[in-house]
Every structure is written in C-alpha cells, then in structure tokens.
N, C-alpha and C positions, 0 to 999 in steps of 0.2 A: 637689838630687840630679839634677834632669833626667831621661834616662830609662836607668835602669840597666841596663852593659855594650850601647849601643847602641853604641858605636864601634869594639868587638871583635867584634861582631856581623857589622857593615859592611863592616870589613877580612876579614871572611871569607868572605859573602854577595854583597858589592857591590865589590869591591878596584879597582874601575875608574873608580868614584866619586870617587876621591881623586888630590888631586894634591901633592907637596913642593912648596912654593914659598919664592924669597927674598925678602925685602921689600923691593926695590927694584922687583918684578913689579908693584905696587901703586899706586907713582908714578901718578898724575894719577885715582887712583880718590875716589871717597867708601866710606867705611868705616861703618856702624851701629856702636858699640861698646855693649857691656853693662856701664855705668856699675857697676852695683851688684856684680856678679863681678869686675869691675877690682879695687876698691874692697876688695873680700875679700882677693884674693891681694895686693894690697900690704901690707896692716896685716899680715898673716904675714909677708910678705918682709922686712920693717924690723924686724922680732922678732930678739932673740937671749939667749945665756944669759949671764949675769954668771958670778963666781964664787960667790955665794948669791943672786940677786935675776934677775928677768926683764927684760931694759930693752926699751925703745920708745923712739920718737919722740914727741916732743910740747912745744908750744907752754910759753911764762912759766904761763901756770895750769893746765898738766899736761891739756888735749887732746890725743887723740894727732892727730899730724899725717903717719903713715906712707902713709896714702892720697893726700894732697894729692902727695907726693916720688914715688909711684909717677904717677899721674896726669898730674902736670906733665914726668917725662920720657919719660911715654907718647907724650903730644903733643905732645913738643918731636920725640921720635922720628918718629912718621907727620909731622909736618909736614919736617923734614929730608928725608924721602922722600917728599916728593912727596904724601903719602895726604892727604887731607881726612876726619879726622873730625868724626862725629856724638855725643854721648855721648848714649844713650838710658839715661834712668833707669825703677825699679819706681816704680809708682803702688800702690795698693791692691791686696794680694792678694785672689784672689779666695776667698770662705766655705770651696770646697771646700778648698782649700792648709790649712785650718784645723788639720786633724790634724797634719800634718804639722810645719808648726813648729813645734807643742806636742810632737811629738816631735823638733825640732832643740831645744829650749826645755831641755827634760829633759836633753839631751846634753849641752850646754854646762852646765847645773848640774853635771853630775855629774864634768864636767874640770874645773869650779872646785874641787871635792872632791879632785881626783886631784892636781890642782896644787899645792895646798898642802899634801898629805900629801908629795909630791915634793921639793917643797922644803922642808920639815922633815928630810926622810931625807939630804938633798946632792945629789939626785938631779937636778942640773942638765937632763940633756936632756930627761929623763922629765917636768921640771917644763914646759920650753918645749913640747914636744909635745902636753901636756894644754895646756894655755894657749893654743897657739892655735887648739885646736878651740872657745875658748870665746869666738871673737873675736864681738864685731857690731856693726854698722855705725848708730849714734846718730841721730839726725833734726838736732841739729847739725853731725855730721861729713858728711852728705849735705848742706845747705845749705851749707857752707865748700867742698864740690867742685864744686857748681853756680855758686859766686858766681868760685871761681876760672876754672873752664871757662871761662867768660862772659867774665873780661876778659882769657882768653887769644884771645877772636876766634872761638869754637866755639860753634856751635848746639848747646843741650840743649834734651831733651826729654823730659817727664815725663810716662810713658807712665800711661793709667786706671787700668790694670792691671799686666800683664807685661812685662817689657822687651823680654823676645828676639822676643815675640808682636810686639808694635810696631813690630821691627828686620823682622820677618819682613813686616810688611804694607809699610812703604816699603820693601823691596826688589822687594817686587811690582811696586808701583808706580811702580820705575824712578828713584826718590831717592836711593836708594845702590845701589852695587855689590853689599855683604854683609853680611852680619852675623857681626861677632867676638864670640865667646860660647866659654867651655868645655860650655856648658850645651847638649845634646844636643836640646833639646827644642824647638829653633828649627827643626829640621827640620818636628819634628810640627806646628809652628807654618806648614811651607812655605815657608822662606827657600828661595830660587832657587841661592844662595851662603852657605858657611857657611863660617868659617875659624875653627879652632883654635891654639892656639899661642903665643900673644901674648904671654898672661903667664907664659911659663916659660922661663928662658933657653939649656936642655937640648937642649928640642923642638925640632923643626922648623915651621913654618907648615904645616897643613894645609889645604888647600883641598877642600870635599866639594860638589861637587854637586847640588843634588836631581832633574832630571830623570835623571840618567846613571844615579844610587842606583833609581830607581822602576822604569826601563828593565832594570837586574840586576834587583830584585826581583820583576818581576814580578808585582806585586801594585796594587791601585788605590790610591789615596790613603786613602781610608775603611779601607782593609784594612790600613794601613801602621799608621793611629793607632790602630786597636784592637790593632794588635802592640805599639807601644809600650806602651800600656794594661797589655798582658802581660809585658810587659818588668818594669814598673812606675817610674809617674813619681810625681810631688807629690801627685796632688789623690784617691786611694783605693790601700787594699791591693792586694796582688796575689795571683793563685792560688798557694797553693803548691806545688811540682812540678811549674812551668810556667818556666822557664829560658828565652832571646831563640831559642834552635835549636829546641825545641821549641815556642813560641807559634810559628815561621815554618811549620814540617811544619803545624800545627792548621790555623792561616791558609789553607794554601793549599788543606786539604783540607777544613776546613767553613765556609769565606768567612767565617767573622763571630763574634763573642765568643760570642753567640745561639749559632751551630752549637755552638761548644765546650763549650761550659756543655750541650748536651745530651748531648753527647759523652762530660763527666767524669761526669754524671749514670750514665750507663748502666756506665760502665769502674768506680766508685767502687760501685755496685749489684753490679754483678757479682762484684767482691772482698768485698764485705761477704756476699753468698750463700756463699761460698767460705769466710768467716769469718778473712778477712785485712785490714789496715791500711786504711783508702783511699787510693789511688794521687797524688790530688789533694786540697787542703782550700781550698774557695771563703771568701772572709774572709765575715762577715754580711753586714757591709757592703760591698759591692761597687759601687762607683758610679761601675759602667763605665761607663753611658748620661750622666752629668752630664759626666762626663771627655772623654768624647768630642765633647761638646756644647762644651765650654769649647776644646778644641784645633781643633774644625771651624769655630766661629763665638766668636772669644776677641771680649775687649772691648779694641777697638783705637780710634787717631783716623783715618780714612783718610787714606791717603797721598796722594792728591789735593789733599789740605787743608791739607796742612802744606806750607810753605815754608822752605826750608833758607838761612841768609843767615850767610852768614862774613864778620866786622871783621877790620881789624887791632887787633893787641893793644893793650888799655888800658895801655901800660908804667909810667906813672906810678904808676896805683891798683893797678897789679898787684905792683909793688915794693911800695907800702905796707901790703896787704894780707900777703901773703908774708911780706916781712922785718919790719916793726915787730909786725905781730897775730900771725905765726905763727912767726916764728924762724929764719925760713928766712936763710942768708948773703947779703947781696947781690949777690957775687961770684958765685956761683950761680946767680943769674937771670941777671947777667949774660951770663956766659958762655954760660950755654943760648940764650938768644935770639940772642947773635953766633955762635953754632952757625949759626942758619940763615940768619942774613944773609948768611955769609960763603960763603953755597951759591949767593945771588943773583948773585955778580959771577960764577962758574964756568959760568955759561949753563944749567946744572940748570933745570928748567922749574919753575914752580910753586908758591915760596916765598915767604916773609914780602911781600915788595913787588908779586909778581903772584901770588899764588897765591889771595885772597882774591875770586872771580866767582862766575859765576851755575853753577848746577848743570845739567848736563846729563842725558836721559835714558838710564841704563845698558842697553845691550844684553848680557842674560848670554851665559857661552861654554855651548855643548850637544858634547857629545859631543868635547872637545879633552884628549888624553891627553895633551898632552905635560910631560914630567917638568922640572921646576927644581930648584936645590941648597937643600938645607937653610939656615934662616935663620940670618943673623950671627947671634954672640952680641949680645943686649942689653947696650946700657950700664950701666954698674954704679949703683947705685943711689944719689942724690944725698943725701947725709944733711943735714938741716936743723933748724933749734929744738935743744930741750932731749931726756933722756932720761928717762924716768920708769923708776923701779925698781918692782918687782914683787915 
C-alpha cells in the first residue's frame, strides 16, 4: 500500500516537488529499481481474458513467466537509454508488516472467490479483474528474476528487509541516482530522488524530490513520518477521521502524533459530554512509535558497503535459460539485445560494449524546476513460453 493518497497530497502541498521527465533524461544515471513492484505489475500486465478462461504466460510446466517478459524488457529498456540498473529485491518483512499481509492474504482469498463465481456467470472482465488482485509473487518466480537479472549483467540485491528502504539508503549514499518504486514510502524511507512511472505506459515519469518536498512542507523529517503514519502506511492502523489534509493542519499545529492524540483525547471528550459521536476513533492498537522506529532506523545494508559491479551479458546461458527452461522465442532475445547493440555504432554513449564501468558518486539536483516531456510510450510487451488458462 505504501503510504496512502500521499501523491495527491504532494501535488497539492508540495507541487514544486515534481518534475515530468523523458527517459532519455536518465541516460548515464544508475537507477535503484523495486524488484518486487516490478514484478507485481508485469504478471498483471501479461494477464488477459479468454472467451471463458483467464490466460497467462508460462513456461512447458505451467510457471508463469509474465514477470521475467516485463523485466527483461524493462532492462533491455533502461539499458537502450542509457540508464544503469540496480534490481533491488524484499528481504524479510518486518513483524510489524504482519497485519497487513494478513489483510492483503484475505483479499486475495476473497478475489479467488469472486473470480470463480465470474467466471461461472461469463463474466469475463469481472473474472480478470478479481484475478489479478489475487496475483503473488512465489519464492520460485523471484529466484528465476534474480538468476535472469544476473546473466543479463545487473547487480541484484536482496535487501534484509525492505526494498524501497535499501533503494532509499544507496541513494543516500551516492550509489544510485533514485529510486523507481510506485510505492510512496521510499520517501518516508528518505530517498533523495524518487521516480514514478515506470510501469505504466499511460503515465508520465515522475520525478519528486525529497529536499524541494521538505522545503514546501515545511515540516522536519520526524514530522514528515509521523504524517505518513497518519496517512496510513503497512506496519499499524490509522486514526479514523484523520485524512493526509488534516494529519498535515494536526502536524503543524501539535508537532507530533503525542500532541494529537492529546488533541483527539480532549475534541472526542468534549463530543461525548455533548453526547455526540466521536469525532476521531484511535485503533487499539496503534503502533505509531514501532512505525516510526522502523521508517527513522529501517533494517538496511549500508550503502557504503555495498559495491555495484555490472558484466556483460551471459548470452549463451541467458538464451538457454530463457528459451529452452522458460519458453521464451529466441528471436526474441535476439532481437532485444541487437536493440542495443545497434545503439553502440550511432555514438549513443553507454551501452552493451561500453556501458558496463565503475559507478560514480551521484550528486542529486536541489531546487531544479525545470519541466521535461512526458515519457514515450513503453514498448509493447514481449510475449514468450506457453499460456496457461484459468
């Protein structure tokens, strides 16, 4: 979920924050990507409706392999331009996340319910719609994206914890430029650079800032993450009657969850004297102070410590793996990789035969409004393997 309605928030609070950008602005950067949100919106992406059945992609013994076809032309993509990615993967969520899943866990049960009642009735899109709220992502299908990354020449990294937290500490640390995430909470996390966009082919790229965002907001760091708190992210409930406009007005007028919670105390007192509703309902459990604990001091590997080292691609095993284990055409690889060969002879800086060196320390931009165009459309999406019906 991340941290909810923060980006309507932003464009309303911080609009100076943001910048459109094209992906060719990108050329010769490192990018953090959020392996595991990649990974979501392809197995969607590669979903569609039959005339009674759901198909997917997937390999001779019915794995799906929609993730690997978004993935491989993710990074055929950034590398065509120039970009050097990173794939940062989830490690272990942390205890607090617990709730949470168990309420993403339930949801997805409950669209496997929906989807088969769907498609009993002919209700083709109603069937695809529940279905793929019920996607997730296997400890095999994340192995087959790590073993591919690998022999496309890309550093992966499996973060302890959180991905975007990870993305967010080497950016600190001057390892990458940003962090690509749809997930909001890389801010909270302190990424320097955040960019949106990536996987939708509609959007634009968004580029958000975090000094420029702090600078509008007006508010400290500490005061930022207990708004999101109030927002409501993963790891505890939220108040109710507490919407991103109003935690911002709270913030600024009793600096800290502390001040509010005295604040709803006495507004919720007052209405119950009065013999009316209360205004605010704190959940029991409220564990603001663990949350805030987990977003000010997450479990990261420092970024100091980690070295970023890009190969050229393993073509051989990469074809083998690809085309005979997962189905993929080999026309298909082919051609994706003479995509970017054939970017080397046009003097384009940066690709397949020089584009693999040493990383440099990024200096982020502060305070640069200036506007870029909307991103091309992405390329269409490489269909590969078999299809499984549903």
């Amino acid at each position: 979920m991340g941290i909810h309605q923060l980006m309507q928030f932003l464009k309303e609070k911080a609009p100076n924050c943001f910048r459109t950008l094209m992906l060719d602005y990108f050329a010769g950067r490192t990018i953090g990507c959020d392996a595991s949100m990649a990974m979501y919106q392809f197995l969607i992406q590669t979903q569609s409706a039959g005339q009674t059945q759901i198909i997917e992609l997937t390999d001779k013994d019915g794995n799906r392999t929609g993730h690997l076809v978004g993935l491989f032309n993710r990074t055929l993509q950034f590398l065509e331009n120039g970009i050097k990615p990173v794939w940062v993967f989830d490690g272990k969520p942390p205890l607090l996340k617990s709730g949470e899943l168990a309420r993403r866990k339930k949801l997805k049960e409950e669209a496997q319910v929906k989807t088969e009642l769907a498609l009993e009735q002919g209700d083709m899109q109603q069937a695809l719609l529940q279905h793929q709220r019920t996607t997730t992502i296997s400890s095999v299908m994340k192995e087959d994206a790590i073993k591919m990354l690998k022999l496309m020449g890309c550093p992966v990294i499996i973060a302890p914890c959180e991905a975007e937290a990870q993305c967010a500490e080497l950016c600190r640390a001057g390892k990458i430029y940003a962090t690509a995430t749809e997930d909001m909470d890389a801010l909270t996390f302190r990424t320097p650079v955040l960019l949106r966009g990536f996987n939708t082919k509609k959007e634009p790229i968004y580029e958000i800032i975090y000094d420029d965002m702090m600078k509008e907001l007006e508010i400290t760091y500490e005061q930022f993450v207990d708004l999101c708190i109030l927002c409501g992210c993963d790891y505890t409930e939220k108040i109710e009657g507490i919407g991103p406009g109003t935690a911002y007005k709270l913030i600024k007028e009793f600096k800290s969850i502390e001040g509010i919670l005295e604040h709803v105390q006495k507004v919720n007192a007052e209405r119950e004297k009065n013999k009316q509703n209360p205004k605010y309902t704190v959940p029991t459990k409220f564990l603001y102070q663990d949350s805030r604990e987990l977003f000010i001091t997450p479990l990261v590997q420092k970024g100091e410590e980690i070295q970023l080292t890009w190969n050229k691609p393993d073509v051989e095993n990469l074809k083998k793996f690809l085309v005979e284990e997962k189905g993929f055409a080999e026309s298909r690889i082919d051609n994706g990789l003479k995509r970017i060969a054939k970017k080397d002879t046009t003097g384009f800086q940066s690709r397949l035969e020089n584009f693999f060196g040493k990383t440099t320390k990024i200096i982020h931009p502060n305070n640069s409004k200036a506007k870029g165009k909307a991103n091309k459309k992405n390329e269409q999406t490489q269909k590969s393997g078999g299809k499984k019906k549903i």
